[in-house]
PAZAPA-4460 file (N, C-alpha, C; in steps of 0.05 Angstrom, whole numbers, plus 32768, in hexadecimal, padded with zeros to 4 digits):
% residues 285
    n_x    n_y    n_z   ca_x   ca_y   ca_z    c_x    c_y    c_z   seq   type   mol
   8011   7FE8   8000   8000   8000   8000   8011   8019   8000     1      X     A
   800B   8037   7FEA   8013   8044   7FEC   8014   8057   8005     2      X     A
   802C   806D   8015   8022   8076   802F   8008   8083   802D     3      X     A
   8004   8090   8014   7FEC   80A3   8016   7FD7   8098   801D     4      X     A
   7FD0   807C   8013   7FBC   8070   801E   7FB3   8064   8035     5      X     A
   7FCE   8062   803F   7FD0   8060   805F   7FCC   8073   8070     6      X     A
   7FD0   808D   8068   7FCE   80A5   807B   7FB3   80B5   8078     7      X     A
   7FAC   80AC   805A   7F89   80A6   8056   7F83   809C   8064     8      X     A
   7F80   8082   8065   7F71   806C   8075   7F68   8072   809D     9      X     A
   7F8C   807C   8092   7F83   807E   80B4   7F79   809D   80C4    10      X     A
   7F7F   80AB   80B6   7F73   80C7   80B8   7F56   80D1   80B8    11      X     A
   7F52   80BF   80A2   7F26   80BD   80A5   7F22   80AF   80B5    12      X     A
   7F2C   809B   80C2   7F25   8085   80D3   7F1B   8099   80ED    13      X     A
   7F3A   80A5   80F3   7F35   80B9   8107   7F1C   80CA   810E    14      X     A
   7F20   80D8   80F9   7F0D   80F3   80F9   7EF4   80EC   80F7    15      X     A
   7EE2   80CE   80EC   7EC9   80BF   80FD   7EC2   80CB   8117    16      X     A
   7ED6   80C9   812B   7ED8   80CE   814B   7ED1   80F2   8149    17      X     A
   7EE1   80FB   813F   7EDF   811B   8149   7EC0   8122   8135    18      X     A
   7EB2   8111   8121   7E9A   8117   810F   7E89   8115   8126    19      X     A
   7E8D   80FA   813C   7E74   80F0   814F   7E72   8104   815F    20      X     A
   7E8D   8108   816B   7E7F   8121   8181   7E82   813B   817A    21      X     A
   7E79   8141   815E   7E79   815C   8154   7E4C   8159   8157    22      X     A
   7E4B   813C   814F   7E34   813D   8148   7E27   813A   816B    23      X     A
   7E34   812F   8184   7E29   8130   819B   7E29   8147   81A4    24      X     A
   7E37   815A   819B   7E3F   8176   81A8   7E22   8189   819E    25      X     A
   7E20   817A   8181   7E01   818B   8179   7DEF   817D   817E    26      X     A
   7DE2   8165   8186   7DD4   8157   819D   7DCB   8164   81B0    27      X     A
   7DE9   816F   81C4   7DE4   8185   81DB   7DE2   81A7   81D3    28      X     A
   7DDE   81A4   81C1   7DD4   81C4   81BE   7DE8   81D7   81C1    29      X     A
   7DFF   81D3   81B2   7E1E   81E2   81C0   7E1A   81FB   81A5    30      X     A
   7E22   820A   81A1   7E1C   8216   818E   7E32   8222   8177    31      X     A
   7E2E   8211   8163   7E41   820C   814D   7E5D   8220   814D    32      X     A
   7E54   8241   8148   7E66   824C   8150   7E7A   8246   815D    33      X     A
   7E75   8248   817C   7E86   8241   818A   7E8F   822C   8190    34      X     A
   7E88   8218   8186   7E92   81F9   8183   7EA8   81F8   8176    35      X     A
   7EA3   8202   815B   7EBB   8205   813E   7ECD   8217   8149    36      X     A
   7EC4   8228   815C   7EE0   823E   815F   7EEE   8231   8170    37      X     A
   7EEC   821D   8188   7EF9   8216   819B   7EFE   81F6   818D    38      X     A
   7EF7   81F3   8179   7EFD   81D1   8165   7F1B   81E0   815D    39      X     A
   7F17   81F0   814B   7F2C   8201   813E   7F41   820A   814D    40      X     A
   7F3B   8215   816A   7F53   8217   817B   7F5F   8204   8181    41      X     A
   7F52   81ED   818E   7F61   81D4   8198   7F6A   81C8   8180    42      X     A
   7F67   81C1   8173   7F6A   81B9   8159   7F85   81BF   814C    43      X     A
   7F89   81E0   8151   7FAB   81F0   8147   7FB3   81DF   8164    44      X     A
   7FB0   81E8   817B   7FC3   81E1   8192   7FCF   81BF   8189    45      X     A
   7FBC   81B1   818E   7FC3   819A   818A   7FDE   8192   8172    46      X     A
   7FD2   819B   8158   7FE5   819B   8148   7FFB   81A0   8140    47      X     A
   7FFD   81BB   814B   800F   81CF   8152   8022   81C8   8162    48      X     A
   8020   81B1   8176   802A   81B9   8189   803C   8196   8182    49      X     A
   802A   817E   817A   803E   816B   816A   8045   8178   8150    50      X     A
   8047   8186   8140   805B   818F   8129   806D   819D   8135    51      X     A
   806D   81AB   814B   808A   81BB   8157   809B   81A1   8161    52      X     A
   808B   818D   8173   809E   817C   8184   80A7   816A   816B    53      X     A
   8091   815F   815B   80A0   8147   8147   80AA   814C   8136    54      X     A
   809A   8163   8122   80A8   8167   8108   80B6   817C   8104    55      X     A
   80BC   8190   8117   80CC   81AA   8112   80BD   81C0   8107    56      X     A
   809E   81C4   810B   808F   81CC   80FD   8098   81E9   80FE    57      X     A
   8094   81FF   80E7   8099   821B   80ED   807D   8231   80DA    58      X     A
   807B   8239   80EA   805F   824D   80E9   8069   8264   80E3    59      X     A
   8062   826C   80C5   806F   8297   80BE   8051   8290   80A8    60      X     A
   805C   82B4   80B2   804F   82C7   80A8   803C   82BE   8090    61      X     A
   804A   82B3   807D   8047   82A8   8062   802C   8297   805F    62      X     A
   8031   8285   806E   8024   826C   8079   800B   8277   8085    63      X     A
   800F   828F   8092   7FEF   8297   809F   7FED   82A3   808C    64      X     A
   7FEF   82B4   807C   7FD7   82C4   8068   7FD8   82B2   8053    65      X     A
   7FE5   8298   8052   7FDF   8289   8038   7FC7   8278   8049    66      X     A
   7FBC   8277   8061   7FAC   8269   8069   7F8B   8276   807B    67      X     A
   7F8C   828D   806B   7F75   82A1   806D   7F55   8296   8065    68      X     A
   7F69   8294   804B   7F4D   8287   803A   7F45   8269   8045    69      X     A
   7F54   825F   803D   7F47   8248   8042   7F39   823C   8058    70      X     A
   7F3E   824A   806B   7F3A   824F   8089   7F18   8268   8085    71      X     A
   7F19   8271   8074   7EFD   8275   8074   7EEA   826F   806D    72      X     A
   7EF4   825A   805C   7EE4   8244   804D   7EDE   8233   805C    73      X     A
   7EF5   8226   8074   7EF1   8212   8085   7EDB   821C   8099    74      X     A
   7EDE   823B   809A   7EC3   823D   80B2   7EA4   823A   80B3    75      X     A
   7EA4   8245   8093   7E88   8249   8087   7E80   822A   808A    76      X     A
   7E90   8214   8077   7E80   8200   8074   7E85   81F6   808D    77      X     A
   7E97   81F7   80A1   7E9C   81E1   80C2   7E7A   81E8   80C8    78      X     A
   7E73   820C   80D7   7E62   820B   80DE   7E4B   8206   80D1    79      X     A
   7E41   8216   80BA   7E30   8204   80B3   7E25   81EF   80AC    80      X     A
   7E34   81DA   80AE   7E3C   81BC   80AF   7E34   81B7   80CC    81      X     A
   7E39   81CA   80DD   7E31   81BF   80FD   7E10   81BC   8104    82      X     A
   7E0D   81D5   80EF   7DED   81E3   80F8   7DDC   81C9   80EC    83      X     A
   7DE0   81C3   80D1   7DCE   81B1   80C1   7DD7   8193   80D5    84      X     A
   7DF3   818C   80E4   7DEA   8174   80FA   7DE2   8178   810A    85      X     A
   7DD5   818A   8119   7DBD   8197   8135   7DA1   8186   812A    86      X     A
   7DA1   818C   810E   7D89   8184   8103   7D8A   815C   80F3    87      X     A
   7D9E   8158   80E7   7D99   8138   80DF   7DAB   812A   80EA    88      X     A
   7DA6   810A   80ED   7DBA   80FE   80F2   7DD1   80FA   80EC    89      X     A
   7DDE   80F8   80F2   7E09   80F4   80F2   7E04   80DA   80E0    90      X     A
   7DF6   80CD   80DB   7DF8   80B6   80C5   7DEB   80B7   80AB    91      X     A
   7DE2   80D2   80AB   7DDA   80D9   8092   7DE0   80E8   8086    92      X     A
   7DE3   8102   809C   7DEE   8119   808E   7E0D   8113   8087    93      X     A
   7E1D   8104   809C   7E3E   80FE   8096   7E40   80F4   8077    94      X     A
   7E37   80D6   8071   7E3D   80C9   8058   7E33   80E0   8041    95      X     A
   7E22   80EC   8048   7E0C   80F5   802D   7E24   810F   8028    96      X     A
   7E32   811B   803A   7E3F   813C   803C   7E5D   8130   802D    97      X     A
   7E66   811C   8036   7E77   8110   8027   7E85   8104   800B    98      X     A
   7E68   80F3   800A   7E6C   80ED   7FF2   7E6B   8100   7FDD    99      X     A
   7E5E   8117   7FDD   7E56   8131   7FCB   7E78   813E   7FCB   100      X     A
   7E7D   8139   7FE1   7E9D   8151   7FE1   7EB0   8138   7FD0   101      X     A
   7EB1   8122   7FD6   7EBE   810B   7FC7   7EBE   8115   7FAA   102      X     A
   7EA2   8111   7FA1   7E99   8110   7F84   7EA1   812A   7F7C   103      X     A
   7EA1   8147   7F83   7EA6   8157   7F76   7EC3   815D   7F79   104      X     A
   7ED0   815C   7F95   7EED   815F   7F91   7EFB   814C   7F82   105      X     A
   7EF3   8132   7F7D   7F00   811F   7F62   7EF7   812D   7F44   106      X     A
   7EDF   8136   7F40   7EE6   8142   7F25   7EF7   8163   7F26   107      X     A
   7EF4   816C   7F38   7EFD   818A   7F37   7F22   817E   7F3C   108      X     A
   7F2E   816B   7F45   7F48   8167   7F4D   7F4D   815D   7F28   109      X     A
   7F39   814A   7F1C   7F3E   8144   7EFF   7F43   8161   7EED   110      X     A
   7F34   816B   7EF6   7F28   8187   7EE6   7F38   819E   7EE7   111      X     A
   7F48   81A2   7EFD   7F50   81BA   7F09   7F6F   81AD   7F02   112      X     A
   7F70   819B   7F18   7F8F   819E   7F27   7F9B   8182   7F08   113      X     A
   7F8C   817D   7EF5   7F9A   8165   7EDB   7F9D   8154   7EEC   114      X     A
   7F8E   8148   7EFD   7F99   812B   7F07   7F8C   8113   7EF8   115      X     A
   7F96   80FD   7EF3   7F8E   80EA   7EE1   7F7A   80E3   7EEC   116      X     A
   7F67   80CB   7ED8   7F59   80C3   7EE4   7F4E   80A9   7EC8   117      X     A
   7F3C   8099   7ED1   7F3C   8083   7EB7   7F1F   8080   7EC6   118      X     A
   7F10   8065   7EAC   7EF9   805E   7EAA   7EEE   8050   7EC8   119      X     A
   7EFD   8044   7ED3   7EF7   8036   7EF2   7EF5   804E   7F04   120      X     A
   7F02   8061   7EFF   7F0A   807E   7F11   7EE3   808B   7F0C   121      X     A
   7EDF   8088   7EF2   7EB9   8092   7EEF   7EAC   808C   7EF8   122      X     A
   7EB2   8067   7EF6   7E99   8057   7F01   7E99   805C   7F1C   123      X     A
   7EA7   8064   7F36   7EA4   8069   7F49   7E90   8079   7F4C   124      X     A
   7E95   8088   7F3D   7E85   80A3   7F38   7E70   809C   7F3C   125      X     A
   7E5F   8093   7F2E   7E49   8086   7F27   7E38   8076   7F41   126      X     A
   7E4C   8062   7F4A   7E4A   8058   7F64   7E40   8064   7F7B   127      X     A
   7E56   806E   7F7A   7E4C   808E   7F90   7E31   80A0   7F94   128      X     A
   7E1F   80A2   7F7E   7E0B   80BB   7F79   7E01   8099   7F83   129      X     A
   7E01   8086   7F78   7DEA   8071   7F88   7DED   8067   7F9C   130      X     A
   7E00   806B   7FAE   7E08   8068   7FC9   7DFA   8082   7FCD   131      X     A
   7DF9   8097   7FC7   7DEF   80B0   7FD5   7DD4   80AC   7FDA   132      X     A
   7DC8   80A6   7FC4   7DAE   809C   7FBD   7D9C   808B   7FD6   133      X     A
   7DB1   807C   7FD8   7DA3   806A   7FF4   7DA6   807B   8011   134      X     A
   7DB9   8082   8010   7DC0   809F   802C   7DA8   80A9   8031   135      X     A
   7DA1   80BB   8025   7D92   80CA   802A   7D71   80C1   801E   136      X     A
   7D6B   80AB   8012   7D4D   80AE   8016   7D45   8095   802A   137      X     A
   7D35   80A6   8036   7D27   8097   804D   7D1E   807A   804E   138      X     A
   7D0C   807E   802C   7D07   8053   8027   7D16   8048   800D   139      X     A
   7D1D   803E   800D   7D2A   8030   7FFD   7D18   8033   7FDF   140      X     A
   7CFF   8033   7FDE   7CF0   802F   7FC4   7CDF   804F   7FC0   141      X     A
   7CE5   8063   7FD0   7CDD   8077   7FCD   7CF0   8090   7FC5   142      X     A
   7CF0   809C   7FB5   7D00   80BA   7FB3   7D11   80C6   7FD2   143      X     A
   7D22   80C9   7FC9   7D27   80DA   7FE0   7D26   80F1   7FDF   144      X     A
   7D1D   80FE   7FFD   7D11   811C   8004   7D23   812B   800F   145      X     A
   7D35   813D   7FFD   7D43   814A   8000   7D37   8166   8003   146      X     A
   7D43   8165   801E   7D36   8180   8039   7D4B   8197   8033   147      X     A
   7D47   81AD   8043   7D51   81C0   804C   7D75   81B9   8051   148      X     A
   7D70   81AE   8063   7D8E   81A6   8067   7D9D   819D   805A   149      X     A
   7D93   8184   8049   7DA2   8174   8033   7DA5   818F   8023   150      X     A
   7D9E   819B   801B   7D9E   81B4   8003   7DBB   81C6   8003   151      X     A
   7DB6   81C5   8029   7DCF   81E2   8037   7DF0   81CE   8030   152      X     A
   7DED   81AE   802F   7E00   8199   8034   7E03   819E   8017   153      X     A
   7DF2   81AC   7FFF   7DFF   81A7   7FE3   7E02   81BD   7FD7   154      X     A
   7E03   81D5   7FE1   7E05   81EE   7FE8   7E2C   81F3   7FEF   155      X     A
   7E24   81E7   8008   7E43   81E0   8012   7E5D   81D4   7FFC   156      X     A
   7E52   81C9   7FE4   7E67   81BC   7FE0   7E7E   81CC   7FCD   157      X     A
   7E76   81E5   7FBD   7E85   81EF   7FA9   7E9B   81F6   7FC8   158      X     A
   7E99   81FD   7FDC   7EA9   820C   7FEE   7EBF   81F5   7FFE   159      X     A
   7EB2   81DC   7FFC   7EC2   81C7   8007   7ED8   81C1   7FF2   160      X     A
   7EC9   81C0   7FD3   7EDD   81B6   7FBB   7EF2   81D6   7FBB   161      X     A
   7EE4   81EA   7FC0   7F04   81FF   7FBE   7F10   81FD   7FDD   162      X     A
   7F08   81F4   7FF1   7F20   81EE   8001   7F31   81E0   7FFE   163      X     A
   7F2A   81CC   7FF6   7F2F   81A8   7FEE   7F52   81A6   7FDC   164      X     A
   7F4A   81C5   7FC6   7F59   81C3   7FB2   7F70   81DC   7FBE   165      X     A
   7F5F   81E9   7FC7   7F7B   8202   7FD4   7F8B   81F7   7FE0   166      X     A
   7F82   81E4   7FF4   7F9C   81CE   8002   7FAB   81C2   7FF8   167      X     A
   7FA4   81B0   7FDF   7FAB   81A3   7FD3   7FC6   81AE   7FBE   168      X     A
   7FB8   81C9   7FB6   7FC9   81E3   7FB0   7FE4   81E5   7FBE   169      X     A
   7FDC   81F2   7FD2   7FEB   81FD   7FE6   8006   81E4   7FF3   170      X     A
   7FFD   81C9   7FF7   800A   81BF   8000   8028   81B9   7FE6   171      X     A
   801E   81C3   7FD3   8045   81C3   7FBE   8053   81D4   7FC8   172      X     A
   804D   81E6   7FDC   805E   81EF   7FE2   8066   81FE   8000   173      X     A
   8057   81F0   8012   8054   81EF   8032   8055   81D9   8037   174      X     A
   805E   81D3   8052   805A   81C0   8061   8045   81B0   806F   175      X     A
   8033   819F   806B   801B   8199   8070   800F   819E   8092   176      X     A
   8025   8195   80A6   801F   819B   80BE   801A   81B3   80C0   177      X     A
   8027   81D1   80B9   802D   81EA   80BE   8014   81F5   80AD   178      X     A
   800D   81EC   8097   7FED   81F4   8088   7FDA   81EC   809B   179      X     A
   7FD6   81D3   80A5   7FBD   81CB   80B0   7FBE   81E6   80D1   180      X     A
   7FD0   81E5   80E0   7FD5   81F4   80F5   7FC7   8211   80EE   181      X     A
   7FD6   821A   80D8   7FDA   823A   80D2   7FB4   8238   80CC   182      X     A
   7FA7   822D   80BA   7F8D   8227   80B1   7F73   8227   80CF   183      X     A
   7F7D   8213   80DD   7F75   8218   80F8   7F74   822C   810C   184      X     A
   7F87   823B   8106   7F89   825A   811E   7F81   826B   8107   185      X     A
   7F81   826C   80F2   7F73   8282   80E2   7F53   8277   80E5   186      X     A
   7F4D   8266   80E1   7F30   8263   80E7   7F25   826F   8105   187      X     A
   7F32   825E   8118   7F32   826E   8138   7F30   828F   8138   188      X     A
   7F3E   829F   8131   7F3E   82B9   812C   7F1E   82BB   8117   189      X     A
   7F25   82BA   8108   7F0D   82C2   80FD   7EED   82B5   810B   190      X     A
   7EF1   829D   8110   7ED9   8296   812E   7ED0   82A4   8145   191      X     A
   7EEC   82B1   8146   7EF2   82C0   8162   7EE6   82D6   815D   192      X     A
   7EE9   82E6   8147   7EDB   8300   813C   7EB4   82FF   813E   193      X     A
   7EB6   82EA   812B   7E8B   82E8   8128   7E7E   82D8   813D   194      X     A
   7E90   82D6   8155   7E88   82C7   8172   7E83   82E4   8181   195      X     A
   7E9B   82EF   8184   7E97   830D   818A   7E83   8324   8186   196      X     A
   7E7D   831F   8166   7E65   8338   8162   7E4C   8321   8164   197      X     A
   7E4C   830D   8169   7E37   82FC   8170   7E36   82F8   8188   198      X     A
   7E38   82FE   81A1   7E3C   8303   81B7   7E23   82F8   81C2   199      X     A
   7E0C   830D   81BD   7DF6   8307   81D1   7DE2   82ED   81BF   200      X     A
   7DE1   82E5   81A8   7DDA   82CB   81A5   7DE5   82BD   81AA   201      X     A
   7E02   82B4   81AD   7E0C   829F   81BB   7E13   8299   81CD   202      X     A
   7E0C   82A9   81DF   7E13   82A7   81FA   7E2D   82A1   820B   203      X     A
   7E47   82AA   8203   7E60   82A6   81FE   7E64   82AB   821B   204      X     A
   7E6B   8292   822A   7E70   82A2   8246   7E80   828A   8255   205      X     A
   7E85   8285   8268   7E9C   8273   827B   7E88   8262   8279   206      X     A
   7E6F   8266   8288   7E63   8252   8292   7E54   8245   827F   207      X     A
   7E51   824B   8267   7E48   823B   8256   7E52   8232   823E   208      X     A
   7E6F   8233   8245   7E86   8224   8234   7E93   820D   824E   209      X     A
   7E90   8212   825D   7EA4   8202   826E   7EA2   81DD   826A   210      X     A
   7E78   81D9   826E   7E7F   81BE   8269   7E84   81B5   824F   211      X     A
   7E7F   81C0   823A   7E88   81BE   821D   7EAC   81BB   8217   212      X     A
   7EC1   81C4   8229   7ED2   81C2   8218   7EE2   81AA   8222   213      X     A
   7ED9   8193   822D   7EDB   817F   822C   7ED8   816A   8216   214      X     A
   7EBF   8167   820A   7EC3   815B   81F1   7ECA   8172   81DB   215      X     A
   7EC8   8182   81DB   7ED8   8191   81CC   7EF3   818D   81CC   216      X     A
   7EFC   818B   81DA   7F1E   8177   81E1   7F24   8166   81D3   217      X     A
   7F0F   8153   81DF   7F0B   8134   81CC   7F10   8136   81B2   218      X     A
   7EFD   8142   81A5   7EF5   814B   8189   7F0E   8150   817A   219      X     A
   7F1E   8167   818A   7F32   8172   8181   7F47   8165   817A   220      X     A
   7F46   814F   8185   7F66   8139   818D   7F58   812C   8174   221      X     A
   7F44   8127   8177   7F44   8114   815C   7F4A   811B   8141   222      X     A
   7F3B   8138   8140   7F3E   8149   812B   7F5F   814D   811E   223      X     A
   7F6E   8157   8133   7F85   815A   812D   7F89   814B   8128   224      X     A
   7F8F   8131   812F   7FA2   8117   812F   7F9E   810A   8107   225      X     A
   7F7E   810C   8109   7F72   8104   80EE   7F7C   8122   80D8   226      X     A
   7F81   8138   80DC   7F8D   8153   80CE   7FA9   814D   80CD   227      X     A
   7FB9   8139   80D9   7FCF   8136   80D4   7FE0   8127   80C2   228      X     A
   7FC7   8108   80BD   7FCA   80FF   80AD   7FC1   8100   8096   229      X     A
   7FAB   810E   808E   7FA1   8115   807B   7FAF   8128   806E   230      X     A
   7FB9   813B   8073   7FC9   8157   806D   7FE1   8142   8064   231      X     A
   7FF1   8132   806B   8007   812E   8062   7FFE   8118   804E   232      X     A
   7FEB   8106   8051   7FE3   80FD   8036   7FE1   8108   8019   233      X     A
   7FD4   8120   8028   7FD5   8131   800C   7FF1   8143   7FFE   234      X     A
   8004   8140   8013   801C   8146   800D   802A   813B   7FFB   235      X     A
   801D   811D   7FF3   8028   80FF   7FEC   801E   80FD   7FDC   236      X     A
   7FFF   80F5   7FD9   7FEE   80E4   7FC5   7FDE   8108   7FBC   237      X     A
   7FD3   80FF   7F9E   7FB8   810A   7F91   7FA1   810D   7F9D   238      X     A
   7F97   812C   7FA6   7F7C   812E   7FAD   7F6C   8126   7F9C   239      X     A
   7F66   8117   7F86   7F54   810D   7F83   7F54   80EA   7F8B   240      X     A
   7F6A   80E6   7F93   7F6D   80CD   7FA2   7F67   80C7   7FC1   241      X     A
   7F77   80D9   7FCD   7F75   80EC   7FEF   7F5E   80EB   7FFC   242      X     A
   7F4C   80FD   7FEC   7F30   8106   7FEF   7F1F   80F5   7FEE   243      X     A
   7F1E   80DF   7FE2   7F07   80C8   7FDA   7F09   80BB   7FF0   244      X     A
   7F21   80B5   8004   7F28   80A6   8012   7F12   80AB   802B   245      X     A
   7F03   80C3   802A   7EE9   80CD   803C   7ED4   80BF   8043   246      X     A
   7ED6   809E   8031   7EC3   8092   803B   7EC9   8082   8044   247      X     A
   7ED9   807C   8056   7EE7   806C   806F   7EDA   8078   8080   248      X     A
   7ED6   8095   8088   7EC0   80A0   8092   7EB2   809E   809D   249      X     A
   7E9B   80A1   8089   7E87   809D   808E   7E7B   8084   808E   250      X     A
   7E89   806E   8083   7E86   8057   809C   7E84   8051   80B4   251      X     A
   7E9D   8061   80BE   7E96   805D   80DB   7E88   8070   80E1   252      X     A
   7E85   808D   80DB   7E72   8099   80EB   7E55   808F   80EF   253      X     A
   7E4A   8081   80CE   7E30   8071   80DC   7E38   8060   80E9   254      X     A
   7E4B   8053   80EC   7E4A   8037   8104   7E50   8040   8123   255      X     A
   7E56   8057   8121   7E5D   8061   8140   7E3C   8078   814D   256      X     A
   7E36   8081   812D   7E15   8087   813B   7E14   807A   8149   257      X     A
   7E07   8064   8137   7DF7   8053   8142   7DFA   8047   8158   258      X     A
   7E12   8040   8159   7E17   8037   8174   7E1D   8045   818A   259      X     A
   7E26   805E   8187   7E27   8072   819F   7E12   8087   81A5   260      X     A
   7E0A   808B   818F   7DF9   80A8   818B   7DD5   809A   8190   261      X     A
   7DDA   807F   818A   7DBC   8070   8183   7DAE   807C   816A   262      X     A
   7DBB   8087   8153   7DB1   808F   8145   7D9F   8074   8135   263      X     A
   7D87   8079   8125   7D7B   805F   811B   7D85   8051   8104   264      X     A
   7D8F   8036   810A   7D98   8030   80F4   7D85   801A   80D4   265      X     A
   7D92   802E   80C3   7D76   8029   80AA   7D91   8015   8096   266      X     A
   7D81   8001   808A   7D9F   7FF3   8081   7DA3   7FF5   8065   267      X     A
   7D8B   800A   8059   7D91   800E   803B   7DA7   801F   803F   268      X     A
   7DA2   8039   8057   7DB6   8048   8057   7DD0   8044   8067   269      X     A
   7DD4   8029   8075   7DF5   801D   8076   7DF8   8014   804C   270      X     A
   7DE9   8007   804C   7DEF   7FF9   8031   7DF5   8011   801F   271      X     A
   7DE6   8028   8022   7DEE   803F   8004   7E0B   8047   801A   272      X     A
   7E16   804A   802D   7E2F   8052   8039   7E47   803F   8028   273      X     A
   7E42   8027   802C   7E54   8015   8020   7E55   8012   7FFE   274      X     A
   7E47   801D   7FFE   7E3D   8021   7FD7   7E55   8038   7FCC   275      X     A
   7E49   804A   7FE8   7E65   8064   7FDE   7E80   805B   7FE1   276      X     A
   7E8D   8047   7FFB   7E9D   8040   7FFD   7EA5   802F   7FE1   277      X     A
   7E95   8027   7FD9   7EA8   8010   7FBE   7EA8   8028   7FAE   278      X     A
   7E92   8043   7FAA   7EA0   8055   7F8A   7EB1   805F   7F91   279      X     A
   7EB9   8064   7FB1   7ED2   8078   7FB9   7EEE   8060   7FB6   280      X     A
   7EED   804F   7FBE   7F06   8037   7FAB   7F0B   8039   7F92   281      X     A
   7EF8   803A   7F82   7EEF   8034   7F69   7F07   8054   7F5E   282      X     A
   7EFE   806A   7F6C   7F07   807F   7F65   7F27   8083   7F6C   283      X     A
   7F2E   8072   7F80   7F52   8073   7F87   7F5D   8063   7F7F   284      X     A
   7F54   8052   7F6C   7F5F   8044   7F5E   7F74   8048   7F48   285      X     A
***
């Protein structure tokens, strides 16, 4: 096995964990804002703090205004990605938000960045919209009813495919630990700003952050740890290879619903999950 696929593999594996209690944190009514701004803090600390001890990591100037943007991209879609899981399940909304960023960042990485791609690399394609298919409709023999939220999840995606690719960009010529870091405290700052003039809706105060930044902790360690390997995958391998690797995912995030969250489990929609998993193979191939 190539490393990239290894640091794939095990990087989505991860970030399953920091998806679940992103989705228990909106369970308890924590409020997205300030979730993502204190995800985003712990998140640099953590990372930040193994790229100084392991890899020599170094943080300029450069590196933060090359990580502005993308870091505003990451905030828009983090939180509103939080708000639409307040409202559906972590086993539906995960696979279904996924597979869409899969499918479009593999043609936009064909499209944009000339990465190859052949006739098995399509048929995934293909796979995939019918793995989605089963995700999201409710019966198996009925249409599916694409709501409000599913809409905001396909809304989201032109902004996921230009983060997707600015990284992908960016990493020819930065260091993957020192991008993901710098990306993280520029998001924090800018969190830190529309938390601020949002003050009296969110209620920003000691006592109603305190029991929250516990799994926020959690979250964070996972987050990082899975930003570490992923970022340097992509240092290595083709985002249109990298990226597909997202449905390792959402495998486990429905298997850890279900089993932690009690979310209900429907088995067209394990079966359309695993449907995406064989077009997302099909596509790294």
């Amino acid at each position: 096995m190539e490393p990239w696929f290894i640091l794939s593999l095990c990087g989505y594996t991860i970030s399953a964990f920091s998806g679940i209690l992103d989705k228990y944190m909106m369970n308890q009514r924590y409020h997205p804002v300030t979730t993502v701004m204190f995800r985003t803090l712990f998140n640099a600390i953590f990372l930040g703090t193994a790229g100084v001890l392991i890899f020599h990591m170094t943080l300029t100037t450069f590196i933060l205004l090359l990580a502005v943007f993308p870091a505003l991209l990451l905030v828009i879609s983090f939180v509103v990605y939080m708000f639409v899981l307040q409202r559906k399940n972590a086993s539906e909304i995960q696979p279904f938000s996924q597979a869409l960023d899969v499918l479009f960042i593999f043609l936009a990485s064909i499209l944009l960045l000339r990465e190859p791609a052949d006739s098995v690399n399509y048929a995934g394609i293909i796979i995939i919209v019918i793995g989605v298919y089963l995700v999201v409709t409710e019966h198996i023999t009925k249409a599916p009813h694409v709501d409000r939220n599913l809409l905001i999840i396909v809304a989201l995606v032109p902004i996921d495919v230009a983060y997707a690719l600015l990284v992908k960009t960016y990493l020819g010529t930065v260091e993957p630990i020192g991008l993901a870091v710098a990306i993280y405290l520029m998001s924090f700052l800018i969190l830190t700003i529309v938390a601020f003039l949002l003050r009296r809706h969110i209620n920003l105060t000691k006592t109603s952050l305190k029991p929250h930044l516990r799994i926020i902790l959690a979250a964070s360690f996972f987050a990082a740890i899975s930003a570490a390997f992923l970022y340097t995958a992509l240092s290595q391998g083709n985002a249109s290879k990298v990226y597909p690797m997202a449905g390792v995912s959402s495998v486990t995030v429905f298997l850890l619903a279900t089993l932690l969250l009690k979310e209900k489990f429907h088995w067209h929609r394990f079966a359309g999950t695993l449907i995406v998993i064989l077009g997302i193979y099909l596509i790294t191939l």
